[in-house]
VORO-960405 format. One line per 2 residues: number of its first residue (from 0); their letters; for each residue x, y, z of C-alpha. Coordinates in Angstrom, 2 decimals. Example, Ala and Ser with C-alpha at 12.3 -4.5 7.8 and 13.67 -1.06 7.14 Angstrom:
BEGIN
0) AS) 12.30 -4.50 7.80 ~ 13.67 -1.06 7.14
//
This chain:
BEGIN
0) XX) 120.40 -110.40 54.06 ~ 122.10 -113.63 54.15
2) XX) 122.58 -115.82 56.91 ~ 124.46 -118.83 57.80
4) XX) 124.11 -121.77 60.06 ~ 124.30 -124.89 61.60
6) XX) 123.82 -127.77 64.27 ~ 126.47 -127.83 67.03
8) XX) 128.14 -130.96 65.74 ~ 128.70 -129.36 61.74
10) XX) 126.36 -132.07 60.52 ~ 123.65 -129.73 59.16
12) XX) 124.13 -126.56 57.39 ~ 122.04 -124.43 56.00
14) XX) 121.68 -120.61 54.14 ~ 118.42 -118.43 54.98
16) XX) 118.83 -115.33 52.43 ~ 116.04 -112.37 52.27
18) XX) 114.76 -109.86 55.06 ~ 113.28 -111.54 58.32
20) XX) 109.52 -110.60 58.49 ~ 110.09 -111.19 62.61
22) XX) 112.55 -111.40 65.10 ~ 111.22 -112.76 68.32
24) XX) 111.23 -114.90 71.47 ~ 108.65 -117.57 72.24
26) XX) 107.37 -118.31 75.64 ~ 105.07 -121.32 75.15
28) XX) 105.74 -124.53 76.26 ~ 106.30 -126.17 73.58
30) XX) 109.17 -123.74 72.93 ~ 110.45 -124.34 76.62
32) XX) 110.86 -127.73 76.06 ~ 112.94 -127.33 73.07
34) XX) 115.03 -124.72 74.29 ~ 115.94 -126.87 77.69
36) XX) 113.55 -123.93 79.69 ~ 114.20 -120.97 78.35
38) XX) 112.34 -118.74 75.73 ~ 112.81 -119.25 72.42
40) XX) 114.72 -117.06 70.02 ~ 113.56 -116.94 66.14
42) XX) 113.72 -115.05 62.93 ~ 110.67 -116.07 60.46
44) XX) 112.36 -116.15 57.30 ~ 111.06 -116.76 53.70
46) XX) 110.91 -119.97 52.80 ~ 112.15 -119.86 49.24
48) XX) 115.81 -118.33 50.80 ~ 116.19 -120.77 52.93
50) XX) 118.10 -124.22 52.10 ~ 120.13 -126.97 54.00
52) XX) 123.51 -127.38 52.44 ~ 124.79 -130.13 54.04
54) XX) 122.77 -132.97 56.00 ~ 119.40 -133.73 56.03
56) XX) 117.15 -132.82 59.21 ~ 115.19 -135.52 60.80
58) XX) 111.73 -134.12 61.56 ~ 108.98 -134.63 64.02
60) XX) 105.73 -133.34 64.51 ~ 103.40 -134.62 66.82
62) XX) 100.59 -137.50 66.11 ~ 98.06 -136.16 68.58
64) XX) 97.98 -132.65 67.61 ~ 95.34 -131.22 65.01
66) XX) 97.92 -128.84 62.88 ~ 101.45 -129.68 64.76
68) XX) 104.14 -127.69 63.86 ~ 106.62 -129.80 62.27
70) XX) 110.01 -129.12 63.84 ~ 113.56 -129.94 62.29
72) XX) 116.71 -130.63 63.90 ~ 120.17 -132.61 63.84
74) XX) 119.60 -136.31 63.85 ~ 123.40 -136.32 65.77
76) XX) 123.32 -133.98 68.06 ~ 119.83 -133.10 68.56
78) XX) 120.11 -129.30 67.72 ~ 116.54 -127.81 66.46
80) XX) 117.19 -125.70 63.18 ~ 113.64 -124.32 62.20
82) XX) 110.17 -125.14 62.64 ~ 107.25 -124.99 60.53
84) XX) 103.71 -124.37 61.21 ~ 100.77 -124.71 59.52
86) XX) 99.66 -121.76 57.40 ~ 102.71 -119.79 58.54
88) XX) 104.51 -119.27 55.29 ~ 107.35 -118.82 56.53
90) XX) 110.67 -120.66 58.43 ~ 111.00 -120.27 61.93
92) XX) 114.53 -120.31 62.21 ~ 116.21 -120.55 65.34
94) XX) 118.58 -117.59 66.49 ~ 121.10 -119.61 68.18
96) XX) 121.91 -121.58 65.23 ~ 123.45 -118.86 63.21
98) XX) 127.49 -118.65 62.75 ~ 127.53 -115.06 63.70
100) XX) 124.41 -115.02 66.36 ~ 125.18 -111.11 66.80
102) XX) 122.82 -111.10 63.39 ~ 119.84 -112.16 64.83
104) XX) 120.22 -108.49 66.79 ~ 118.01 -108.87 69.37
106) XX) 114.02 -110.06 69.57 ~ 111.20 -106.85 68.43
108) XX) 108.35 -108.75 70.47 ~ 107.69 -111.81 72.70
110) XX) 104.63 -113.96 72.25 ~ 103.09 -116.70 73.99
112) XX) 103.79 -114.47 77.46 ~ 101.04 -116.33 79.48
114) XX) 102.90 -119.36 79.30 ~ 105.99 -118.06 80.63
116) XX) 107.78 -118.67 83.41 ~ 108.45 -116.11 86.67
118) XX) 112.38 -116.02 85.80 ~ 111.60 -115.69 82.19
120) XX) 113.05 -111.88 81.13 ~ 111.51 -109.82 79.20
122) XX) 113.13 -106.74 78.19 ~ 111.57 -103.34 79.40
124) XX) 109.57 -101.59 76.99 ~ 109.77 -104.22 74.41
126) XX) 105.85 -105.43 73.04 ~ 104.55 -108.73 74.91
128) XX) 101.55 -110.88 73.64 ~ 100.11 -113.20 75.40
130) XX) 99.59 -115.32 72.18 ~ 100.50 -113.87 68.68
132) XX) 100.11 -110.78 68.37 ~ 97.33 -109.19 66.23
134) X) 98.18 -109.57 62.45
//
């Protein structure tokens, strides 16, 4: 599979080629904040397919953390691109970034459900975690 992306203001592109291990939404906080409230949507991609091919991301991950997850996004326009977590080997790449969202297909699980909010959807039927889910 290859996908393609970008920022909102065409400042950061990137490829992600190879088969997405997971496609999920995020309900943890951190997640909230990034998305402006809502859950997060994410493929985990390998990280060897995936490369920026124009820009450079600024990054941030933060001080007072043990293992933050270092996040990356558009130093223009603010749009977060992936993240990257400690001992995850993979990229969490966001779903809303891709040219042709109707890729992403639609989340297999959401995690993180006991941070969620009461309007936060969840569609019936589909697996909910209240962290990760067992490996």
């Amino acid at each position: 599979m290859r996908l393609e992306g970008g920022c909102y203001c065409g400042a950061l592109r990137y490829v992600a080629e190879g088969e997405p291990a997971l496609k999920a939404q995020c309900h943890c906080r951190a997640c909230q904040h990034i998305s402006g409230g809502a859950p997060n949507a994410f493929l985990l991609m390998p990280p060897e397919g995936f490369r920026y091919t124009a820009g450079t991301p600024k990054t941030f991950a933060r001080p007072d953390l043990e293992q933050p997850v270092t996040r990356e996004f558009c130093a223009e326009c603010g749009t977060h691109i992936t993240s990257r977590r400690p001992g995850l080997p993979w990229v969490v790449l966001k779903a809303g970034t891709l040219d042709d969202p109707a890729q992403y297909g639609g989340p297999q699980m959401a995690i993180f459900t006991h941070e969620k909010q009461a309007w936060h959807a969840i569609p019936e039927g589909m697996p909910a975690f209240e962290g990760l889910p067992p490996r």
